[in-house]
C-alpha positions in Angstrom: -7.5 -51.1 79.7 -4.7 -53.2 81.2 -1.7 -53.6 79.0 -1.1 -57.0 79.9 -4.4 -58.3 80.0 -4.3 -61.7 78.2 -7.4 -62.9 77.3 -9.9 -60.5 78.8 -11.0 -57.5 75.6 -13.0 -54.3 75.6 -16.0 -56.9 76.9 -15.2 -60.0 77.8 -13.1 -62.7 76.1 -13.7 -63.1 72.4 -11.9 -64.4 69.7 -12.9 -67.2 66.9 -14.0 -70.3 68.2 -12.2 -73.5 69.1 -9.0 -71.3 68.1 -7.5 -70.0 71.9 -8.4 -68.0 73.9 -11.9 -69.5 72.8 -11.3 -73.0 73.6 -13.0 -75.9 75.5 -9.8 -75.7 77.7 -9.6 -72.4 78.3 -12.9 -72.0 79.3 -12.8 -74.6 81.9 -10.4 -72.7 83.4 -12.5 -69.6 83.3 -15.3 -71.5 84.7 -12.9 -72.7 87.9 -11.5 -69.4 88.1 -14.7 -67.0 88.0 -16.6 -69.7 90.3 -13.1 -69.8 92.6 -13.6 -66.2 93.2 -17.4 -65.4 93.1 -17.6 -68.5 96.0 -15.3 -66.4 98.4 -17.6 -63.4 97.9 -20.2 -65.2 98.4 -18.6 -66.6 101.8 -17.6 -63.3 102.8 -21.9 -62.7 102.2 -22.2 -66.3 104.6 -24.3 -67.9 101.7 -23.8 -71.8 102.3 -24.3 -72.4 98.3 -23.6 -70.7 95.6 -24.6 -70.9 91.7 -23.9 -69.2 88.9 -26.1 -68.7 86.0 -24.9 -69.5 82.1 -26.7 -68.4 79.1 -26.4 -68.1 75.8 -26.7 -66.4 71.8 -27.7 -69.1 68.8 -24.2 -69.7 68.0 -23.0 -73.6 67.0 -19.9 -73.3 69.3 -22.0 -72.2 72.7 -22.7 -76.0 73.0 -19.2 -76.1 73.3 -18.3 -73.7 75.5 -21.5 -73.8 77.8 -20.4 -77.6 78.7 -16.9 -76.3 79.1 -17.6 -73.8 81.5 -20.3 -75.6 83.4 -17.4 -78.6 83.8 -14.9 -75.8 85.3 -18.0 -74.0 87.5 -19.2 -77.6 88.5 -15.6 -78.8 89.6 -15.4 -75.9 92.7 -18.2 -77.0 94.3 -20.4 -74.2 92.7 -23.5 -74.8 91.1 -24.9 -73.8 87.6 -27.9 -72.5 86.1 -28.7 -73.1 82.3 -31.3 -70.7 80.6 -30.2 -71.3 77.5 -30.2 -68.9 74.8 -31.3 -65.5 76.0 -30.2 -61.7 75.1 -26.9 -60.4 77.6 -29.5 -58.3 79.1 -31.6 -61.1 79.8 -28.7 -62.3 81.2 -27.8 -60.2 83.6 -31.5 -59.8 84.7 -32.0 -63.2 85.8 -28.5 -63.6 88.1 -29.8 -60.8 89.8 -33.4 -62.4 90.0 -32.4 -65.4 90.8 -30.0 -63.9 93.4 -27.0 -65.9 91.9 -23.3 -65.3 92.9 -22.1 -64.4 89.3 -23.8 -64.4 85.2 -22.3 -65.7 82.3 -23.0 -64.8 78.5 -22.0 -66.9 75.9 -21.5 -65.0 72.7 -19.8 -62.9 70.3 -22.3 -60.5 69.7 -22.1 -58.9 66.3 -19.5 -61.1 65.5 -20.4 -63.8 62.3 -21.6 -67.0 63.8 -17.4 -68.9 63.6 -17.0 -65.8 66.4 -17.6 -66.7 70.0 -16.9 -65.1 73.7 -17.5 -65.3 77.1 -18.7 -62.3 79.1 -19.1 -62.0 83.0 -21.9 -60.2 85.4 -21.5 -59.9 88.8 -24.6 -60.3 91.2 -25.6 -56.9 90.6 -26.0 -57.6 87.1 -23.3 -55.2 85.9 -20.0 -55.8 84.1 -16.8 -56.7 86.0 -14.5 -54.2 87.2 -10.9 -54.8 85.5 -9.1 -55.5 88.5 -11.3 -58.5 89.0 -10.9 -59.7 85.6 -7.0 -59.2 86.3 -7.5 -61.5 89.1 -10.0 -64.1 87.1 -6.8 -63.8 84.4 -4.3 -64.4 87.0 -6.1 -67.5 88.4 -6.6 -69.0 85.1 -2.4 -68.8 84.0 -0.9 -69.2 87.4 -2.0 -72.7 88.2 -2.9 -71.2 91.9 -6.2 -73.1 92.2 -5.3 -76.5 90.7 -5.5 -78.4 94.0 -9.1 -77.3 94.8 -10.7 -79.9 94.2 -14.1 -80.6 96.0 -14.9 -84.3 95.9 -18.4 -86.4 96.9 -21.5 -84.4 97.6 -19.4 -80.9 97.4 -19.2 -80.9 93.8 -21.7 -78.6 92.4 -24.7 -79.4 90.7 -26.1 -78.4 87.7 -30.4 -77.4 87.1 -32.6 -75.4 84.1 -34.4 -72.8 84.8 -37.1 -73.0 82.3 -38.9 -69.8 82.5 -36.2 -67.2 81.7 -37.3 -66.0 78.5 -40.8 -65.0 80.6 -38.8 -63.9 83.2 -37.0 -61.7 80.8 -40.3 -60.9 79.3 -41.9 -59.3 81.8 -39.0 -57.0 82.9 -38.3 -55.8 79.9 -42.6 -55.2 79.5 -42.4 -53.2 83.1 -39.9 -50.8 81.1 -42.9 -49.8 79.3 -45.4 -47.7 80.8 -48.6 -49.4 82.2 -51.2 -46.7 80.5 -49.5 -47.3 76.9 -50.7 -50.3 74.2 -49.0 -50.7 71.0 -52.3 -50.8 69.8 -52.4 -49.9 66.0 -48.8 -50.0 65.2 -47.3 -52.2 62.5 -43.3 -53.2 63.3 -41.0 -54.8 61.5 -38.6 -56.8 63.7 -35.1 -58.0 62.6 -33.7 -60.4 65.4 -30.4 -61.3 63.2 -31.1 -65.2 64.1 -30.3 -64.5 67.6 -30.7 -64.1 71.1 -33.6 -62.0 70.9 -35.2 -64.1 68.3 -38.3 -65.5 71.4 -38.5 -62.4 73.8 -38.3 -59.2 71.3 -41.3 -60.6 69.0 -43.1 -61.8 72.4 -43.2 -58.2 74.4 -43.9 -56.5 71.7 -46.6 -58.9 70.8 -48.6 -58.8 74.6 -48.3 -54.8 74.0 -50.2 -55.1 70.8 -48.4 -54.3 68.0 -48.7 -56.1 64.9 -45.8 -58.0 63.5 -43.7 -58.7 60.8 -40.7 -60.5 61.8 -37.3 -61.7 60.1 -33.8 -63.7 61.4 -36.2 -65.9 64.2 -34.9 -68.7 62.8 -31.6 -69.8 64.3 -30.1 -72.7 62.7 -26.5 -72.3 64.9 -24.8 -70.9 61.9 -26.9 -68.0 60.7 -26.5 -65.5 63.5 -25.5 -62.1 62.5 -25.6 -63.0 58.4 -26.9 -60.6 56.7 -29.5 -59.7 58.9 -29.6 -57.6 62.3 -28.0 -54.6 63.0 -25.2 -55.3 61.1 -27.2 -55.1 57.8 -29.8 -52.2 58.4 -31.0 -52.1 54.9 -32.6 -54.8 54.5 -34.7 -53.8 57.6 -35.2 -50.6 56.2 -36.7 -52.0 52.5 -38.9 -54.3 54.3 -40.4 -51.2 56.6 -40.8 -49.2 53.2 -42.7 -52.5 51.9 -45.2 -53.4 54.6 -45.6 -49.5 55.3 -45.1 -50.0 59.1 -44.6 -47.6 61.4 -40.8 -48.0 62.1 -38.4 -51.2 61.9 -36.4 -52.5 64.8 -33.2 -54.8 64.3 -30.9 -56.3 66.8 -27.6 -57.8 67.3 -26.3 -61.4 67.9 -26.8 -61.0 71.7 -29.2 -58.0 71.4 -27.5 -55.8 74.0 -27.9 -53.4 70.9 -30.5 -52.2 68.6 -31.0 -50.0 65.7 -34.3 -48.6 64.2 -35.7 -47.4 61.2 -38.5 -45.0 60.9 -41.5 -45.1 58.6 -40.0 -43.7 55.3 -37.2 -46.4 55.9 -34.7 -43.6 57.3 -31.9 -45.4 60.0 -31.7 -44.3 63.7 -29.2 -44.7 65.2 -27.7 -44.8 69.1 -27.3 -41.4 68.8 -30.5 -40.9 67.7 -32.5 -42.1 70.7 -29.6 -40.5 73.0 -31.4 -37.1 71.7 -34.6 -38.1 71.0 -34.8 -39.7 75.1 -31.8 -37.5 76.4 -34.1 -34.5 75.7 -37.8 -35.9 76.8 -36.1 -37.1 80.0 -34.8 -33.3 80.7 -38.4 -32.1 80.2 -39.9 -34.2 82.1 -37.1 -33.7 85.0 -36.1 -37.5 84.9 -32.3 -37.0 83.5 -30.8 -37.4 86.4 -27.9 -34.6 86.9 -29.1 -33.5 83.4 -26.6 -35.6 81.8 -26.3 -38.0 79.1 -23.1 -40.4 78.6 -22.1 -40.9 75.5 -18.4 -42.0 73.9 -16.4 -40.5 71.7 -18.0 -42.0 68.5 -20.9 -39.8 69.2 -21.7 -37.1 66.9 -21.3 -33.8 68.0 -24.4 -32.8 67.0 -25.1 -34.7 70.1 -23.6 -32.0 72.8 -24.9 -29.0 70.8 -28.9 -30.5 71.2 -28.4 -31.7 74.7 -27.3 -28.5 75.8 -29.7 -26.3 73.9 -31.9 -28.7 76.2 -31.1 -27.8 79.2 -28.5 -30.4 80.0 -24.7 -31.9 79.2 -23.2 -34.6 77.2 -20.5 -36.4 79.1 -18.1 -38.8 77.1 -16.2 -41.5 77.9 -13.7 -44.1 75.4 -15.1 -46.4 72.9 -17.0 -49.8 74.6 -20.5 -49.3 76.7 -18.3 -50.7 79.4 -16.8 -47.4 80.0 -20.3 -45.7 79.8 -22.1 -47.7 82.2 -18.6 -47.1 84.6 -19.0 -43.8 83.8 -22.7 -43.6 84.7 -22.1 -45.8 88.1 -19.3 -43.2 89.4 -21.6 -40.3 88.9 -25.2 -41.7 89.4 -26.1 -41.4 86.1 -29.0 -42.9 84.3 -29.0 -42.1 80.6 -25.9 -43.3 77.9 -25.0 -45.5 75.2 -23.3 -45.2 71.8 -23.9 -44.8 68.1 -23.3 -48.1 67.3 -26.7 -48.9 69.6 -25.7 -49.9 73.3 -28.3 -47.9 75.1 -28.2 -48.1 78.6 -31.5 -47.0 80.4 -30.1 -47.8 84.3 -33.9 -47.3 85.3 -34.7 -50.2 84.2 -31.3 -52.4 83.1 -28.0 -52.7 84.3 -26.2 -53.3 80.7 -27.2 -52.5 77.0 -30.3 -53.6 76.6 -31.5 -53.1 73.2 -35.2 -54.4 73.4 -35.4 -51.8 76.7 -34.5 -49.3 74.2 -36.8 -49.7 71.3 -39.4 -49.4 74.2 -38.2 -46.1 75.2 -38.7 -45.0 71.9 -42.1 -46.6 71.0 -42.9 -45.0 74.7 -42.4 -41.2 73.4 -44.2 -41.7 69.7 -46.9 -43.4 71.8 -47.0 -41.0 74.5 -46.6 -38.0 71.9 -48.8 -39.4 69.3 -45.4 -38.8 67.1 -44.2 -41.2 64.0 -40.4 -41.4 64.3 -39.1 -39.0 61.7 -40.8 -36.3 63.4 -39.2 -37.4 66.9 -36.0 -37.2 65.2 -36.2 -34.0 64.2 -35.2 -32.6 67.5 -31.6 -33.0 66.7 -29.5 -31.7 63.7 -26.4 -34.1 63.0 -23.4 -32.9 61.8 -21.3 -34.7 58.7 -19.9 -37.4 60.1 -17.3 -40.3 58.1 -16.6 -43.7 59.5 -14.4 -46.0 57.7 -13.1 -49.3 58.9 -9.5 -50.9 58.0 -8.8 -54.8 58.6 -5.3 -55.0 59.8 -2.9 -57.7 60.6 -1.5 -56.4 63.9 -2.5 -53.7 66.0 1.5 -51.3 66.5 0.3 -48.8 68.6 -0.1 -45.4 65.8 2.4 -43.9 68.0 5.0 -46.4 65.9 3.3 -45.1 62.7 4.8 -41.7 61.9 3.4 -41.6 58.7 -0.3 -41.9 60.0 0.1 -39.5 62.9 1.3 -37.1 60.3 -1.8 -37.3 58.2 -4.2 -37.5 61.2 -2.4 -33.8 62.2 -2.8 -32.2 58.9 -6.5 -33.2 58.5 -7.1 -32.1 62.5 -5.3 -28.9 61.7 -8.1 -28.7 58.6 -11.2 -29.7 60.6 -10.9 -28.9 64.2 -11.4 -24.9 63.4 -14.3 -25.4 61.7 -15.9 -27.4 64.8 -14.8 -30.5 63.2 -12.2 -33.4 64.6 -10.5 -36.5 63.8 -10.3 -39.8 66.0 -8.0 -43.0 65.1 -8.4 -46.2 67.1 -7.8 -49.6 66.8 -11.7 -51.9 67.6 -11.8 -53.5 70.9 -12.8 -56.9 69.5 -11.9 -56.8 66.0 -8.9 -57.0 63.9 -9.7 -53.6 62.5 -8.3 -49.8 62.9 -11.2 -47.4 63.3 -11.4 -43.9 61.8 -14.0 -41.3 62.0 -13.8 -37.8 60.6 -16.3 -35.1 61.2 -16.6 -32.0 59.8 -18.7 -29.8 58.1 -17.1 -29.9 54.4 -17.7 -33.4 52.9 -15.3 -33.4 50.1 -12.4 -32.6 52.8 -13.6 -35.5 55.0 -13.3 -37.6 52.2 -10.0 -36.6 51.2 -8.3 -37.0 54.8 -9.9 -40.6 55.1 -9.1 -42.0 52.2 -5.5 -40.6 52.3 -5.4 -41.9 56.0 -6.8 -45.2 55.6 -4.8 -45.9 52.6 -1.9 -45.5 54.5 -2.9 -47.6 57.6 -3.6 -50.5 54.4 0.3 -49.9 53.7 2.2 -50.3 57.1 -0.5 -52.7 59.1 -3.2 -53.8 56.9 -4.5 -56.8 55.7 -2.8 -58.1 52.2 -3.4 -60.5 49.8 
């Protein structure tokens, strides 16, 4: 990523709400400046008007911000369409549906609800490039575009577009395939009082399945809390209770998902990477006979994939870099443990209601239950701890850390094992995951690791 990017993160602008960079202000300038530049592109295309669709997670502040931006979009002459709240994915469907100029996504995503941000499509539906949000940046700091100013009938105009939860609906329903109910299933959805919490329980419902459904009730401030993806166990003990056939739970914006399978087991993104990286190579659909996945990913990943007949390709942290990396090399498979699943069939981002179909695809298909689908993979020990810091010094500052994170590589790397430090994209955290095949060492080089992050940059008090 650019070092002197400003505002713009691993996805988007994020940050807690009302506090800058997620501010009314601010994002009236990013509505100016991203309608400033997708109106030139859309001259260069000769279109004579040009909108740009806005939409939403459950979030309190998104009132806030969607009024802010609209104001900015509004004030270049460039119209707006509200759909309200609706999953990222949905998102990016419906600007490309609606054959609008640009998306945006209000939302923090996993983030607790006092969390917001502001994420950009282009008209493809895709994530922008960073050297457009370097110019979207650029616009918004330099002041260039302050004396546009469209006046009379040139300002823009702003409409709803009622129907984008069916709109939504339907596509995600066509990822599904047309011989297949869900006929006899019992699911347990968590929508994490969020996006998802109108079109997950709605496709699944027209395919047949039978419901049980928690976080659908959005009150502004419960997105995310203790519900969702975040909080997998208490998906997990309601599968076990209502002795349904797997358990699927989303994030704020459900661009992610994570299941649980019928003896209240979690699967994860890596999961369905091998359980749908491997059916796609038998049935020749794989295309290149290559799955992206990041460096997160579990090398248990590589070792099934190729025993498949195929290759794991893996990018950094941030499905972002997957879905570039799947774009550059026509690519159709990829996604990460935490749950971003990109199936570029069908969707153009993470789409984690696309995904959960996938999946409920195969055990229909294969007359499987999920822990049996699983199976086709062996993961290896994997430990993931997380560290709140107070400032992100590069590690490179940190001698005493990149002296621990040597010793334990020169423990665990011959043994097939490795080490990987980071510092999270859109968190105040520092990331660590060891993997290896001896337990009580990965325990010891975490611990001794993180405790030392918690001494030179970590959160006190």
């Amino acid at each position: 990523m650019s070092q002197n990017k400003r505002i713009f993160g691993t996805d988007g602008v994020r940050g807690r709400a009302n506090i800058e960079p997620v501010t009314a202000e601010t994002a009236l300038k990013l509505g100016r400046a991203v309608a400033h530049v997708f109106k030139q592109r859309g001259a260069a295309r000769n279109r004579l008007r040009f909108r740009i669709v806005i939409g939403k997670d459950t979030r309190l502040s998104g009132y806030m911000l969607e009024n802010a931006l609209s104001s900015g979009v509004l004030s270049m002459g460039v119209d707006v369409v509200f759909i309200g709240p609706l999953p990222s994915p949905g998102v990016a469907y419906v600007t490309r549906s609606l054959r609008a100029d640009a998306g945006i996504v209000i939302t923090a995503s996993h983030n607790p609800y006092d969390d917001n941000g502001i994420k950009f499509f282009g008209p493809d539906g895709y994530k922008l490039a960073e050297d457009l949000e370097d110019h979207i940046e650029d616009l918004v700091f330099s002041g260039e575009i302050e004396s546009i100013r469209p006046t009379a009938g040139e300002i823009g105009k702003a409409y709803r577009v009622d129907d984008a939860v069916g709109r939504y609906v339907e596509h995600a329903k066509a990822s599904f395939p047309r011989g297949l109910t869900l006929e006899g299933m019992r699911i347990v959805v968590d929508c994490a009082h969020g996006a998802a919490y109108k079109s997950t329980p709605a496709v699944l419902q027209e395919l047949g399945a039978e419901l049980l459904v928690f976080g659908n009730q959005p009150n502004g401030t419960n997105i995310n809390l203790e519900c969702g993806s975040m909080h997998p166990q208490h998906l997990c003990a309601r599968v076990r209770e209502y002795r349904a056939d797997l358990g699927i739970a989303h994030d704020g914006d459900a661009d992610r998902v994570l299941l649980c399978d019928e003896s209240g087991n979690m699967i994860d993104g890596d999961d369905i990477l091998a359980i749908c990286g491997l059916q796609m190579l038998a049935e020749g659909t794989l295309r290149n006979k290559t799955v992206v996945a990041t460096v997160m990913s579990n090398a248990g990943l590589d070792v099934a994939i190729q025993a498949g007949g195929g290759r794991v390709v893996r990018t950094a942290v941030g499905d972002k870099h997957v879905i570039d990396q799947m774009l550059s090399d026509d690519f159709n498979l990829g996604g990460e443990q935490s749950g971003h699943l990109i199936f570029r069939d069908f969707s153009s981002t993470g789409d984690g209601l696309v995904a959960a179909l996938q999946i409920l695809s195969a055990m229909k298909a294969r007359g499987e239950s999920l822990s049996r689908l699983a199976r086709c993979w062996k993961r290896y020990p994997q430990l993931v701890a997380n560290v709140r810091v107070r400032e992100k010094r590069p590690f490179a500052e940190l001698d005493e850390i990149l002296d621990l994170v040597a010793k334990a590589e020169a423990e665990v790397k011959p043994v097939g094992g490795r080490v990987l430090l980071r510092y999270s994209g859109t968190e105040p955290k520092a990331r660590l995951l060891v993997e290896g095949p001896d337990a009580a060492i990965m325990e010891k080089w975490s611990r001794l690791i993180c405790d030392s992050i918690r001494r030179q940059v970590g959160v006190t008090g």
